[in-house]
N, CA and C atoms of all chains as a GROMACS GRO file, in nm:
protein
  573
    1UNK      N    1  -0.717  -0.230   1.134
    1UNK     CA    2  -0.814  -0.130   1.096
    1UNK      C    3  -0.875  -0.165   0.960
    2UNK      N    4  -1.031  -0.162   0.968
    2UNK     CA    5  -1.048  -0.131   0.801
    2UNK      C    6  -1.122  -0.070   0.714
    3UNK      N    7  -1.144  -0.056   0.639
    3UNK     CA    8  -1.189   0.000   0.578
    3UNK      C    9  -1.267   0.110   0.613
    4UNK      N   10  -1.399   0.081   0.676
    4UNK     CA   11  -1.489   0.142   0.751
    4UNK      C   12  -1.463   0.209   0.845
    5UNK      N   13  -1.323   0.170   0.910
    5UNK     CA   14  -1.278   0.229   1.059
    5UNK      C   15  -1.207   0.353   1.021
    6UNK      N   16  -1.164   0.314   0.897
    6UNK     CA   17  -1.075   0.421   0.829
    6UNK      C   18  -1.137   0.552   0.759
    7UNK      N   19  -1.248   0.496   0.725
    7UNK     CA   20  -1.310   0.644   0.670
    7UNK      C   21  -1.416   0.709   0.803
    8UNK      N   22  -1.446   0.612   0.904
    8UNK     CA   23  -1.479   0.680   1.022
    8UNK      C   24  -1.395   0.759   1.055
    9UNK      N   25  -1.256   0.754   1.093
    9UNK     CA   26  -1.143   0.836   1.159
    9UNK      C   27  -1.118   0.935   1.060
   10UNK      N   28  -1.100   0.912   0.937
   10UNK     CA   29  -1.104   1.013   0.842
   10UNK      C   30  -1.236   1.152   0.833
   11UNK      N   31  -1.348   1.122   0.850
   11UNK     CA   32  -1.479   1.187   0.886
   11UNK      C   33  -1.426   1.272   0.996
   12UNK      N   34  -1.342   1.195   1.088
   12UNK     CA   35  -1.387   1.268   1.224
   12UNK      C   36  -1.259   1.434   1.158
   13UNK      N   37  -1.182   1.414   1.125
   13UNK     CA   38  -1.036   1.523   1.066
   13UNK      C   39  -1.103   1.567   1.016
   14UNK      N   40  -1.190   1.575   0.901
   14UNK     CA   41  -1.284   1.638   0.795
   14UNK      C   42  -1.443   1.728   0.820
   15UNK      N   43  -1.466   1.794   0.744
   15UNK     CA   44  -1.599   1.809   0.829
   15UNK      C   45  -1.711   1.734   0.692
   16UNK      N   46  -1.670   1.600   0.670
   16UNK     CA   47  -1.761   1.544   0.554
   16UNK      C   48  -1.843   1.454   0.654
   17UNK      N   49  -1.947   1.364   0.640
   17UNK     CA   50  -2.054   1.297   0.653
   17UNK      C   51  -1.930   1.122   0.683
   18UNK      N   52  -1.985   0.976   0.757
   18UNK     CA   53  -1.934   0.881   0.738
   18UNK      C   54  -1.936   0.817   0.573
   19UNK      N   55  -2.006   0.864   0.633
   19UNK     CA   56  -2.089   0.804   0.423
   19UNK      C   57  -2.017   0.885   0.288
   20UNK      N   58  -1.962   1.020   0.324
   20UNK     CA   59  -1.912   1.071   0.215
   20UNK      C   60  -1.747   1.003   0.228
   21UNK      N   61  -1.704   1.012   0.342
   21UNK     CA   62  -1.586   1.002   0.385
   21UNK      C   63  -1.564   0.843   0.292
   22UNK      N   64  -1.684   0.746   0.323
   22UNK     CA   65  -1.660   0.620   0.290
   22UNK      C   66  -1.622   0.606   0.075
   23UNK      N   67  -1.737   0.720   0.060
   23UNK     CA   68  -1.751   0.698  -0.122
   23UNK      C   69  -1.613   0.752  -0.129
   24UNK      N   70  -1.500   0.873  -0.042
   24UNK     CA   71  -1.396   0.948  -0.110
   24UNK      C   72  -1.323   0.804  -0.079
   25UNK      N   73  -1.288   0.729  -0.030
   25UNK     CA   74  -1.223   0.599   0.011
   25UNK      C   75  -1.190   0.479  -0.097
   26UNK      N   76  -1.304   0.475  -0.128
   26UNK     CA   77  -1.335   0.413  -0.260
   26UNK      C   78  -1.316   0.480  -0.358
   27UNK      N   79  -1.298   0.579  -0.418
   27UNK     CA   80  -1.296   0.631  -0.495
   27UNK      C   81  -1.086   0.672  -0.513
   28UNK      N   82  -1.038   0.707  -0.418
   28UNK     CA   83  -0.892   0.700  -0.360
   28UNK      C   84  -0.843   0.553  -0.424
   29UNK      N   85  -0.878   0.409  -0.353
   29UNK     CA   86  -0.847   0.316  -0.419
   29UNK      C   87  -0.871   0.287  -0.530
   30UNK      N   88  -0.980   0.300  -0.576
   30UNK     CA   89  -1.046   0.289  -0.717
   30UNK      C   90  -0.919   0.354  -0.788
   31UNK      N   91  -0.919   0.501  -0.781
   31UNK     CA   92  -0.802   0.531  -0.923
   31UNK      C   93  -0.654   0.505  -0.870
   32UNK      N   94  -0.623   0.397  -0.797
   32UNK     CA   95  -0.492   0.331  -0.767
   32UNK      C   96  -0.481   0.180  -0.827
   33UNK      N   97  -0.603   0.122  -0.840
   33UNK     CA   98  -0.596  -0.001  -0.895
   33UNK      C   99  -0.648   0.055  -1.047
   34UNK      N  100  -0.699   0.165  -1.104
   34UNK     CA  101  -0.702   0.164  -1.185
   34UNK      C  102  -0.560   0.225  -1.280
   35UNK      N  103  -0.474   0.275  -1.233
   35UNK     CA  104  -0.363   0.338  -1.248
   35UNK      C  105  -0.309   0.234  -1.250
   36UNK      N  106  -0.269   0.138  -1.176
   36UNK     CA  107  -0.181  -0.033  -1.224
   36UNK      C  108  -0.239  -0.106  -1.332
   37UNK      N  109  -0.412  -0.085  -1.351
   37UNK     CA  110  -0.448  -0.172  -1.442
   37UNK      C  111  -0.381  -0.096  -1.573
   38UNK      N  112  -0.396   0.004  -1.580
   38UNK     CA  113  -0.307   0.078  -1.721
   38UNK      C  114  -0.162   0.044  -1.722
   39UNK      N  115  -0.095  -0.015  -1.643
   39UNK     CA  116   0.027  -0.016  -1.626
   39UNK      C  117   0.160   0.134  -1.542
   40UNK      N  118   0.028   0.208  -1.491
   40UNK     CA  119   0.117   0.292  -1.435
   40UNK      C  120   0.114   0.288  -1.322
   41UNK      N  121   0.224   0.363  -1.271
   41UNK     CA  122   0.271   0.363  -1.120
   41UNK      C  123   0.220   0.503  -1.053
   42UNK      N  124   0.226   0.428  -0.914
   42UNK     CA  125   0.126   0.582  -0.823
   42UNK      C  126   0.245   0.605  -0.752
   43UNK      N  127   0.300   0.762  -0.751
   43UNK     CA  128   0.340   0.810  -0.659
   43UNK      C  129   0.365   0.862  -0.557
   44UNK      N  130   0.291   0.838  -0.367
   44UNK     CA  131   0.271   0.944  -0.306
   44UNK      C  132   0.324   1.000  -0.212
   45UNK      N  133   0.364   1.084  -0.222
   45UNK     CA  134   0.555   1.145  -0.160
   45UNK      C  135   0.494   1.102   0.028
   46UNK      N  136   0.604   1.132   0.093
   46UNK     CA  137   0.578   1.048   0.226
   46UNK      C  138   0.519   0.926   0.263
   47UNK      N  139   0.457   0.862   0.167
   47UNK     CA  140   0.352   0.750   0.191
   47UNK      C  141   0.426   0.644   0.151
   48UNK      N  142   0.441   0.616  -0.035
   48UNK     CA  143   0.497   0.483  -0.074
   48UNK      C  144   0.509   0.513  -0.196
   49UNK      N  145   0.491   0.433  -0.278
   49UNK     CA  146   0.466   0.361  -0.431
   49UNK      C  147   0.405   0.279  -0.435
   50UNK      N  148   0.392   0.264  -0.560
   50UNK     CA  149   0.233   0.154  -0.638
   50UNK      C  150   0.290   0.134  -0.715
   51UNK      N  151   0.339  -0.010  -0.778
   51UNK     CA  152   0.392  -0.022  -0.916
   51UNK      C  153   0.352  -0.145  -0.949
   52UNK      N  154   0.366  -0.258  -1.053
   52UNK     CA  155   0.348  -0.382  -1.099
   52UNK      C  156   0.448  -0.411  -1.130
   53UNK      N  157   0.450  -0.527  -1.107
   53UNK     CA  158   0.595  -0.606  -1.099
   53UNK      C  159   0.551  -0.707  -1.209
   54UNK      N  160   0.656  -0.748  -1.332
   54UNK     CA  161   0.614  -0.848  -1.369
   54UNK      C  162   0.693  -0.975  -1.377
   55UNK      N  163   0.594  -1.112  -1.365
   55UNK     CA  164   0.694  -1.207  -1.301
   55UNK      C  165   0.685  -1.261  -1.447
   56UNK      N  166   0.787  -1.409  -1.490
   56UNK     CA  167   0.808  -1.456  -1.612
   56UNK      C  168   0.746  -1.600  -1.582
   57UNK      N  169   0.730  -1.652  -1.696
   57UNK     CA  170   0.676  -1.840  -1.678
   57UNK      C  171   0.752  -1.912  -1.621
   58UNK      N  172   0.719  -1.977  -1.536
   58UNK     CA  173   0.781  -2.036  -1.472
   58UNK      C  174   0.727  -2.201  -1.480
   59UNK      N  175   0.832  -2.291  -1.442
   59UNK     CA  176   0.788  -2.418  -1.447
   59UNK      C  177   0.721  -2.505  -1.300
   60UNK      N  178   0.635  -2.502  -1.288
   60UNK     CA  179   0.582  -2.570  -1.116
   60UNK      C  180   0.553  -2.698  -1.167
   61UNK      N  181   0.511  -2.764  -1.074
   61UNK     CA  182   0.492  -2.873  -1.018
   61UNK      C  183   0.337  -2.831  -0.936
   62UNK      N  184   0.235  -2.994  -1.000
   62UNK     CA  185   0.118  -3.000  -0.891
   62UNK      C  186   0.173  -3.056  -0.808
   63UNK      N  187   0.112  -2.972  -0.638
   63UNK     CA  188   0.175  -3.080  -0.534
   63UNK      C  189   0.088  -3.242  -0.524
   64UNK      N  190  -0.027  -3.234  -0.548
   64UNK     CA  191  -0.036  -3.327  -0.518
   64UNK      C  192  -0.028  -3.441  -0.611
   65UNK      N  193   0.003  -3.432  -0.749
   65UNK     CA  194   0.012  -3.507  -0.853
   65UNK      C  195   0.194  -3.541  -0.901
   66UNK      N  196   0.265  -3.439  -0.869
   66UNK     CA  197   0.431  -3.413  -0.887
   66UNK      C  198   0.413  -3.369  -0.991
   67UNK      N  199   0.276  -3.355  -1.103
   67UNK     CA  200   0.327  -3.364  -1.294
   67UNK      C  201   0.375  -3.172  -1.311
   68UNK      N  202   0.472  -3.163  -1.400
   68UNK     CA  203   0.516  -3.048  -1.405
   68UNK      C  204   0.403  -2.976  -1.489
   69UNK      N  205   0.366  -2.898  -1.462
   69UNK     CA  206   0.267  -2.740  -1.528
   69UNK      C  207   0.338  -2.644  -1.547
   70UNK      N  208   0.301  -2.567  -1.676
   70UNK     CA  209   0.356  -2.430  -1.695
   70UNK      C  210   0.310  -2.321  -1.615
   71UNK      N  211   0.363  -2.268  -1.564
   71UNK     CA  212   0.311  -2.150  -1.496
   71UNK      C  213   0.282  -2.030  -1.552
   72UNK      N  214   0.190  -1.932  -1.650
   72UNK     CA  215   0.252  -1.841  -1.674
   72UNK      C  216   0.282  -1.719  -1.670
   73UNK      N  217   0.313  -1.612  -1.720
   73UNK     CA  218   0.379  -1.519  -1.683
   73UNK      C  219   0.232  -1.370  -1.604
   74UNK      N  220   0.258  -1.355  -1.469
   74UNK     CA  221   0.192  -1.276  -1.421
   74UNK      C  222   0.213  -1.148  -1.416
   75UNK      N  223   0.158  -1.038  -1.362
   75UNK     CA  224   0.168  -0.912  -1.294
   75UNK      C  225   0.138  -0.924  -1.178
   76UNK      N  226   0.186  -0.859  -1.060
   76UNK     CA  227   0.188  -0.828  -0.945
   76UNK      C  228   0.197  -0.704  -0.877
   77UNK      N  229   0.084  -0.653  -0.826
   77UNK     CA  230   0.071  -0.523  -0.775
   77UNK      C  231   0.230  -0.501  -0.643
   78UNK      N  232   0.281  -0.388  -0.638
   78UNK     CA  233   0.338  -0.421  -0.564
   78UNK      C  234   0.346  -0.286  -0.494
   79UNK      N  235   0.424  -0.260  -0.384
   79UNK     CA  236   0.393  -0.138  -0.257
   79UNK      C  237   0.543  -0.118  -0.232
   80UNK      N  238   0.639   0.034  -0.224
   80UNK     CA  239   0.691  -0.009  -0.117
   80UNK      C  240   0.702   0.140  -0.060
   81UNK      N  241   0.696   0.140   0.084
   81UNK     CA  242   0.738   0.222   0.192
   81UNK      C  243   0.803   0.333   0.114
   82UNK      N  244   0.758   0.482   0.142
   82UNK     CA  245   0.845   0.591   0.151
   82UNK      C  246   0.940   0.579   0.242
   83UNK      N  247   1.057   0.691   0.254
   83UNK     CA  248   1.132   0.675   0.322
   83UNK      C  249   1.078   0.710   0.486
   84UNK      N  250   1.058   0.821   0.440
   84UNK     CA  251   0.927   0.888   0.577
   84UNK      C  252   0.850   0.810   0.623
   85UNK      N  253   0.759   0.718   0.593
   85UNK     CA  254   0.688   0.636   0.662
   85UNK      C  255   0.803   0.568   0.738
   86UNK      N  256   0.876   0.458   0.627
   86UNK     CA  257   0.937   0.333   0.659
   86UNK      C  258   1.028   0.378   0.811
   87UNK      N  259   1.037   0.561   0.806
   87UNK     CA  260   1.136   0.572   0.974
   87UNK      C  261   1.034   0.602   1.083
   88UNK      N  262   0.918   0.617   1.054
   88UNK     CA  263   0.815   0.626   1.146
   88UNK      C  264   0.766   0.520   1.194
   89UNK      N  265   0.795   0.397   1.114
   89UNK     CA  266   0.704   0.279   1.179
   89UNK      C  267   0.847   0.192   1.268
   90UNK      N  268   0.980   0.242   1.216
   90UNK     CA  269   1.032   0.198   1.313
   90UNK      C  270   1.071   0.289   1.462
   91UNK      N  271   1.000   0.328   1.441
   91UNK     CA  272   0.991   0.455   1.578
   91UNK      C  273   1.163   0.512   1.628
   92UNK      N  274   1.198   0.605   1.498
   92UNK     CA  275   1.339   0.633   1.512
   92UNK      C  276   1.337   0.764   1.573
   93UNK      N  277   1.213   0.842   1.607
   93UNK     CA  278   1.177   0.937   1.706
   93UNK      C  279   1.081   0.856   1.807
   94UNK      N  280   1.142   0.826   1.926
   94UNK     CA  281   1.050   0.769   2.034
   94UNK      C  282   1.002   0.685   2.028
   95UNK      N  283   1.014   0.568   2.096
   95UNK     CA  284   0.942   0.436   2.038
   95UNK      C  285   0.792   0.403   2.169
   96UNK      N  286   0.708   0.342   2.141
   96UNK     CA  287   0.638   0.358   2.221
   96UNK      C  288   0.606   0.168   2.226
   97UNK      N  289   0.694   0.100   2.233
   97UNK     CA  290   0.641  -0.086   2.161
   97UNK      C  291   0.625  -0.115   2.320
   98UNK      N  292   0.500  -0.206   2.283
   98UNK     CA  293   0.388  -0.260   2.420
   98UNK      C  294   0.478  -0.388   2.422
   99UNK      N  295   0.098   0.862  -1.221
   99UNK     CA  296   0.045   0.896  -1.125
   99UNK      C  297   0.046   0.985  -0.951
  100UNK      N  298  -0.012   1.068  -0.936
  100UNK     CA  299   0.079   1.092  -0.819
  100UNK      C  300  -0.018   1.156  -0.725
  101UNK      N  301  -0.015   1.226  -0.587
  101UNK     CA  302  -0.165   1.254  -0.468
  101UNK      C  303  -0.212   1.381  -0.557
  102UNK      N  304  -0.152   1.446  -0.650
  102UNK     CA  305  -0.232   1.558  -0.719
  102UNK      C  306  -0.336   1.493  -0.795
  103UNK      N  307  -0.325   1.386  -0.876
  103UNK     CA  308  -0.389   1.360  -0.995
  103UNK      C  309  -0.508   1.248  -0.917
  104UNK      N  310  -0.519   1.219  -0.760
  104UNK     CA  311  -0.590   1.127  -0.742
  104UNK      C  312  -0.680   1.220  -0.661
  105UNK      N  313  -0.604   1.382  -0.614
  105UNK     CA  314  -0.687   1.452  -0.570
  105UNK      C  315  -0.810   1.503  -0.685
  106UNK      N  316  -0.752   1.534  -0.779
  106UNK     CA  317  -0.807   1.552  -0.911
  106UNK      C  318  -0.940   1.468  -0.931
  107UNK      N  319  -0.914   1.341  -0.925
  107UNK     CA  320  -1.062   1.248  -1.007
  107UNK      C  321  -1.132   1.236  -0.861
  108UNK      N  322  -1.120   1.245  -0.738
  108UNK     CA  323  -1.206   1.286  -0.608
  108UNK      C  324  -1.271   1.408  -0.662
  109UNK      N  325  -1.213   1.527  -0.715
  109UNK     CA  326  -1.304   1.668  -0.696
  109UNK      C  327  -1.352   1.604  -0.828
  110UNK      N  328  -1.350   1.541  -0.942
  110UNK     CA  329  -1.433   1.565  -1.033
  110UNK      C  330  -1.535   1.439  -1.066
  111UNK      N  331  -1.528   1.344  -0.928
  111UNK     CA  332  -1.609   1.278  -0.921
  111UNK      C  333  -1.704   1.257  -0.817
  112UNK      N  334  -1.695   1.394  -0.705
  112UNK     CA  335  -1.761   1.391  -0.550
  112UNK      C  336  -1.820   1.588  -0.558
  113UNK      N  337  -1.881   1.591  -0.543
  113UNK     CA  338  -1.933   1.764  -0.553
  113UNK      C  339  -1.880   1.852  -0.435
  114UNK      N  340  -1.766   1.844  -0.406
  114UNK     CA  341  -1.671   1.898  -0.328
  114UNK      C  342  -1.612   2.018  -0.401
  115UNK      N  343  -1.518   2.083  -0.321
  115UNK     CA  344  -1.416   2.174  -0.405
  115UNK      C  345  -1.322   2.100  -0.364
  116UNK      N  346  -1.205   2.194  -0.456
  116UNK     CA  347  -1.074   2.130  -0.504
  116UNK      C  348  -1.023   2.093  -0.353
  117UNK      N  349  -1.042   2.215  -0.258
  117UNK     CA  350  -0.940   2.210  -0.119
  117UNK      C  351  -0.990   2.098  -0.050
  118UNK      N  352  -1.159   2.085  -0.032
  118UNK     CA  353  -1.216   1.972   0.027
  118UNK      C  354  -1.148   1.838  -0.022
  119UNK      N  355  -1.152   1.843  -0.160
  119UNK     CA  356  -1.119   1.712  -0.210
  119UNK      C  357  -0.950   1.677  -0.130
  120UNK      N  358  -0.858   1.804  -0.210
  120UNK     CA  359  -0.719   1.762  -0.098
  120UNK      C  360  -0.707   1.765   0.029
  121UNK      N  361  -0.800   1.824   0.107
  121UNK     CA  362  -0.808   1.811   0.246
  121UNK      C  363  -0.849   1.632   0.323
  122UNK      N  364  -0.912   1.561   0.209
  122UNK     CA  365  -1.022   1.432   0.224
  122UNK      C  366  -0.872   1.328   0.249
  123UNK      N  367  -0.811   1.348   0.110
  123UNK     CA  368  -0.730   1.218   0.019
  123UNK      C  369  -0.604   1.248   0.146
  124UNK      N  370  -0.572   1.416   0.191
  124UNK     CA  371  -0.433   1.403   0.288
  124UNK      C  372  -0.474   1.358   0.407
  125UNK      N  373  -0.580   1.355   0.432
  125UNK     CA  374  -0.603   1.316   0.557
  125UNK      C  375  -0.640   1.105   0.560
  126UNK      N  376  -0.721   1.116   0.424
  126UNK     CA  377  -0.673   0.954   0.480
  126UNK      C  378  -0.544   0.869   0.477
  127UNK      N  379  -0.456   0.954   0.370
  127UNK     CA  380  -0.304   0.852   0.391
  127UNK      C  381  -0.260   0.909   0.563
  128UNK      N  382  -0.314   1.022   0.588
  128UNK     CA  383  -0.232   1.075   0.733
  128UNK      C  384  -0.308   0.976   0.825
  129UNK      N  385  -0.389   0.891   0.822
  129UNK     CA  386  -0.448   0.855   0.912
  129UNK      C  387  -0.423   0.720   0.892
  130UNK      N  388  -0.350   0.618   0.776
  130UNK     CA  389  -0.317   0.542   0.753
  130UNK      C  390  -0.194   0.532   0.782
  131UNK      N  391  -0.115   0.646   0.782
  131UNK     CA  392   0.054   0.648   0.839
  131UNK      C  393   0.041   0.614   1.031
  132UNK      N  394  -0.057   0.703   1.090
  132UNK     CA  395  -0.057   0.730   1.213
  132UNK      C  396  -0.099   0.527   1.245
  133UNK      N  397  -0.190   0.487   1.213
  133UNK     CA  398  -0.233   0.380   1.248
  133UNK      C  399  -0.120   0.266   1.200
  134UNK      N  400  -0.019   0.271   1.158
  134UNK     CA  401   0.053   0.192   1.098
  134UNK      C  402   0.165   0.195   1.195
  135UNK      N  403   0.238   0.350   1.233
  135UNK     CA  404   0.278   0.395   1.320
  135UNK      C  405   0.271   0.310   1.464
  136UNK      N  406   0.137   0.314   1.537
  136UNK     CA  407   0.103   0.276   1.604
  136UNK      C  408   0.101   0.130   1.609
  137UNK      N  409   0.152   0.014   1.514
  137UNK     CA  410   0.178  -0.080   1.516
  137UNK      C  411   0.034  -0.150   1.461
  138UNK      N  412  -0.077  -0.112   1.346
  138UNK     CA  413  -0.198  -0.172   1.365
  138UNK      C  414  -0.190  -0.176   1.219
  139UNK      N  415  -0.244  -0.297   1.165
  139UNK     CA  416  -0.245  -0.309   1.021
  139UNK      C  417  -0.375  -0.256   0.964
  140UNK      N  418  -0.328  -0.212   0.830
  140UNK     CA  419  -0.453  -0.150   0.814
  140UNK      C  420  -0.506  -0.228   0.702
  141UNK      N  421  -0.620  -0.285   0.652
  141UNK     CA  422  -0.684  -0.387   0.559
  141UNK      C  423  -0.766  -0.301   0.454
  142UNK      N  424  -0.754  -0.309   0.360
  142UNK     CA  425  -0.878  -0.207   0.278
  142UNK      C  426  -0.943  -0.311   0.185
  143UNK      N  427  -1.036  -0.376   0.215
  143UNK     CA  428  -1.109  -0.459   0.149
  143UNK      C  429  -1.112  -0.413   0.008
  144UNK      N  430  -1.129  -0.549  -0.105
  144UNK     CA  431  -1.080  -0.546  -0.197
  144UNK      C  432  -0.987  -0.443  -0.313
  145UNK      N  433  -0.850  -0.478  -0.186
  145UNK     CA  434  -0.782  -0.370  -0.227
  145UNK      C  435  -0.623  -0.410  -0.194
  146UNK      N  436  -0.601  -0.411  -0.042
  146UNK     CA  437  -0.523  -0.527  -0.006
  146UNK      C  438  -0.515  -0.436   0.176
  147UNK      N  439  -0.435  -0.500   0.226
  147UNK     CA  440  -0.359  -0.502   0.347
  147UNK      C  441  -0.259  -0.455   0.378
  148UNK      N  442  -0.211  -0.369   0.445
  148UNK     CA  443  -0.077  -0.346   0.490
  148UNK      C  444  -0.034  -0.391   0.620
  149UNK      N  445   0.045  -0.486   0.605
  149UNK     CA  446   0.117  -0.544   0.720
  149UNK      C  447   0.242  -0.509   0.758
  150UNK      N  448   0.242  -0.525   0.936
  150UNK     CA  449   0.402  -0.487   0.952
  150UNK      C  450   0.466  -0.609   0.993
  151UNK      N  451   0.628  -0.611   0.972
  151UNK     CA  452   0.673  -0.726   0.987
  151UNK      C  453   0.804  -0.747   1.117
  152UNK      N  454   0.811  -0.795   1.168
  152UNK     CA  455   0.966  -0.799   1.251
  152UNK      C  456   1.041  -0.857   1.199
  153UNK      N  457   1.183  -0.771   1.145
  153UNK     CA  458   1.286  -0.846   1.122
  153UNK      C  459   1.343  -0.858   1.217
  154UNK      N  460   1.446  -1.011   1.232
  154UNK     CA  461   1.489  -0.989   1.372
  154UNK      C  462   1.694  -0.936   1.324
  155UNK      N  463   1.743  -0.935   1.412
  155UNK     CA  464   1.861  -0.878   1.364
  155UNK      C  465   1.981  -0.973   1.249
  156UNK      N  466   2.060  -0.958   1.190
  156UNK     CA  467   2.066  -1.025   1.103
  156UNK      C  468   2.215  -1.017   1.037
  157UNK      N  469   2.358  -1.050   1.024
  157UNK     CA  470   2.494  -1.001   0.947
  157UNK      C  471   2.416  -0.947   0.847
  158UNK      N  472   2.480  -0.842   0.780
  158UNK     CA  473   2.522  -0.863   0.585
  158UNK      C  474   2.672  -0.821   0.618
  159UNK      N  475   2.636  -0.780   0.453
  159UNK     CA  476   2.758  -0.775   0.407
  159UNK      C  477   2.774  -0.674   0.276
  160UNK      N  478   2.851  -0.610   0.286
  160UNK     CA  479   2.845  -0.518   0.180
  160UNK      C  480   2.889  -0.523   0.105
  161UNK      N  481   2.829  -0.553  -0.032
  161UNK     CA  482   2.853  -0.609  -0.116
  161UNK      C  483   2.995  -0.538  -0.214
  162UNK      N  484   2.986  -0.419  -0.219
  162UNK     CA  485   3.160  -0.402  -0.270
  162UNK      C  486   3.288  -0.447  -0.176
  163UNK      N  487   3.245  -0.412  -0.086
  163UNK     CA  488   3.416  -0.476   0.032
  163UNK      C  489   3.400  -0.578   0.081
  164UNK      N  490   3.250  -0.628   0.073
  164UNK     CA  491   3.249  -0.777   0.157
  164UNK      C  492   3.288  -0.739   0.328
  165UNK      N  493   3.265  -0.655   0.340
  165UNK     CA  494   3.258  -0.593   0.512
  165UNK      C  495   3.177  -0.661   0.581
  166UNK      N  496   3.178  -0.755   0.677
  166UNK     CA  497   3.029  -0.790   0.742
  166UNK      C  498   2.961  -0.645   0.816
  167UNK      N  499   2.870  -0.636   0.845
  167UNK     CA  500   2.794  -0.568   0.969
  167UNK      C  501   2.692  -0.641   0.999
  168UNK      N  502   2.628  -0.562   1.083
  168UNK     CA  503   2.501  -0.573   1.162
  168UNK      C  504   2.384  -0.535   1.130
  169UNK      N  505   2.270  -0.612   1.078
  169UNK     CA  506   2.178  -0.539   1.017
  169UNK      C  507   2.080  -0.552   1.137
  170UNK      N  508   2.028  -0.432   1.225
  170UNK     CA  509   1.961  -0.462   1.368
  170UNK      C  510   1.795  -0.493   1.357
  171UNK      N  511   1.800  -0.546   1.418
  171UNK     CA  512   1.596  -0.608   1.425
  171UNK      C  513   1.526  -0.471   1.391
  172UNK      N  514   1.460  -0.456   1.303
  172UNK     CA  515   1.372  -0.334   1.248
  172UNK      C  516   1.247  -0.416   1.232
  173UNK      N  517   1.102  -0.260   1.211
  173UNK     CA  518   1.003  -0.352   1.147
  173UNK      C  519   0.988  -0.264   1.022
  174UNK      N  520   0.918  -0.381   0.938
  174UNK     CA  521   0.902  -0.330   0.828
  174UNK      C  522   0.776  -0.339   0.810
  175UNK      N  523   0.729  -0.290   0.673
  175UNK     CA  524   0.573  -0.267   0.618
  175UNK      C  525   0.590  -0.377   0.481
  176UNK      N  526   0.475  -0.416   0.475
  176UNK     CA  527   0.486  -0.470   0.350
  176UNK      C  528   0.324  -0.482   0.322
  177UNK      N  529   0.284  -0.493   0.197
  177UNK     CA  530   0.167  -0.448   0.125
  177UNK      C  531   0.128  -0.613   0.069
  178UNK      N  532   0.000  -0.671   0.108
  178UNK     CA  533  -0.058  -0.820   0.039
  178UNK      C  534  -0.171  -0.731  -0.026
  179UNK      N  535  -0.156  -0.750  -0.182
  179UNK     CA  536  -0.253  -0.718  -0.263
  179UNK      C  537  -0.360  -0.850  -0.216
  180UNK      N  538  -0.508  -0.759  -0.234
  180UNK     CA  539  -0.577  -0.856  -0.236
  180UNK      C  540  -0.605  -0.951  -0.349
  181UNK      N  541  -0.710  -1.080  -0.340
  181UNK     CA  542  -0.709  -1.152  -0.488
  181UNK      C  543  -0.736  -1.066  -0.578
  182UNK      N  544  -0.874  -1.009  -0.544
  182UNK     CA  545  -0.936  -0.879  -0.684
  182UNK      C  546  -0.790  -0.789  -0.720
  183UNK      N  547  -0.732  -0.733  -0.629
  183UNK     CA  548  -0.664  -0.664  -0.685
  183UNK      C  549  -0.597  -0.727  -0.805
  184UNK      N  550  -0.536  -0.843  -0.736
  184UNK     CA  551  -0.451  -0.924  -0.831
  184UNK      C  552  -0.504  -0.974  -0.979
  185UNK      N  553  -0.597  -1.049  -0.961
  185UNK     CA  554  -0.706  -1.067  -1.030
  185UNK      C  555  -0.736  -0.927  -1.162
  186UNK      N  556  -0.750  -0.807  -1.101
  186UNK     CA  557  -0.793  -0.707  -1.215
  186UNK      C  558  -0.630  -0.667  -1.319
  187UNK      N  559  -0.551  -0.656  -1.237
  187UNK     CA  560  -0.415  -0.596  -1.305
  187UNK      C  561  -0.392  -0.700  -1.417
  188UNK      N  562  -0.437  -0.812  -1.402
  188UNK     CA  563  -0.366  -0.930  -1.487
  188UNK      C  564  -0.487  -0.955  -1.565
  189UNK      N  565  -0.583  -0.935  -1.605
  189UNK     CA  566  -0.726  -0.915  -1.675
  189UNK      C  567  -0.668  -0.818  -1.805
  190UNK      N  568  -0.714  -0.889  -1.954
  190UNK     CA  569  -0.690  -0.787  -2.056
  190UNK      C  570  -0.518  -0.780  -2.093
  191UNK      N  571  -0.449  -0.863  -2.039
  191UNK     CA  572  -0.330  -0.882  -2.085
  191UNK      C  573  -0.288  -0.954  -2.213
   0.00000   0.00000   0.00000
């Protein structure tokens, strides 16, 4: 599904426009990546978490040269599963797998 | 951060009321759970992806008694930030 499909199906639950449905969409992600860019974490009960992970320097290797490069130290958006979702997608009420 | 405070910058950035605005934001995670549910990944362009995964079944072991068990084939969810995403968080560091 994406994006578009998502604020279509969302429109249809709502009584907003495709087009409004699409700007509240964007606007939903928008203050989630802007909430990590500050360094904070999103909380949304049944759904998941939003947090940044941060990784340290690390030493790599180019593959195609072998010469060692510094790697250095990143952030990483990261996600994980509520509990509620994470038992819904394994279908621990009724499974329905094709 | 949390679904109050994202309901929040929806009503004070869309000419909605407050209920419209929380009626908008619960209904698209509800419609992102249901489709996920249903085994279908959902992609949100420059934003990232949510994928599901098959684990297949697997020992552990528990780590105070060293007990083996059975950890049984489940699926899981897991989240690929997109590049932008990645890209903006690490901007200004």
């Amino acid at each position: 599904m994406t994006k578009a499909e998502l604020a279509e199906q969302v429109s249809e639950k709502i009584s907003l426009t495709k087009k409004e449905t699409e700007q509240i969409v964007s606007i939903i992600f928008g203050s989630i990546t802007n909430a990590l860019n500050r360094g904070d974490k999103v909380e949304l009960r049944g759904f998941g978490s939003f947090r940044i992970r941060h990784r340290g320097s690390r030493e790599g290797r180019n593959p195609k040269t072998g010469m060692k490069v510094k790697v250095p130290p990143k952030k990483v958006p990261f996600f994980r599963a509520g509990k509620e979702l994470k038992e819904m997608i394994n279908n621990k009420k009724g499974s329905q797998e094709s | 951060m949390v679904k109050d405070d994202i309901i929040d910058i929806v009503y004070e950035r869309v000419g909605f009321t407050r209920n419209e605005a929380d009626a908008a934001v619960e209904a698209m995670f509800e419609t992102i759970k249901e489709r996920l549910t249903s085994g279908e990944e959902v992609n949100i362009t420059s934003f990232g992806k949510f994928r599901l995964r098959n684990k297949k079944e697997r020992v552990g072991r528990n780590p105070k008694t060293g007990k083996e068990y059975s950890i049984k084939a489940r699926r899981v969810l897991t989240f690929k930030p997109s590049k932008e995403l990645r890209e903006i968080v690490n901007k200004g560091s």
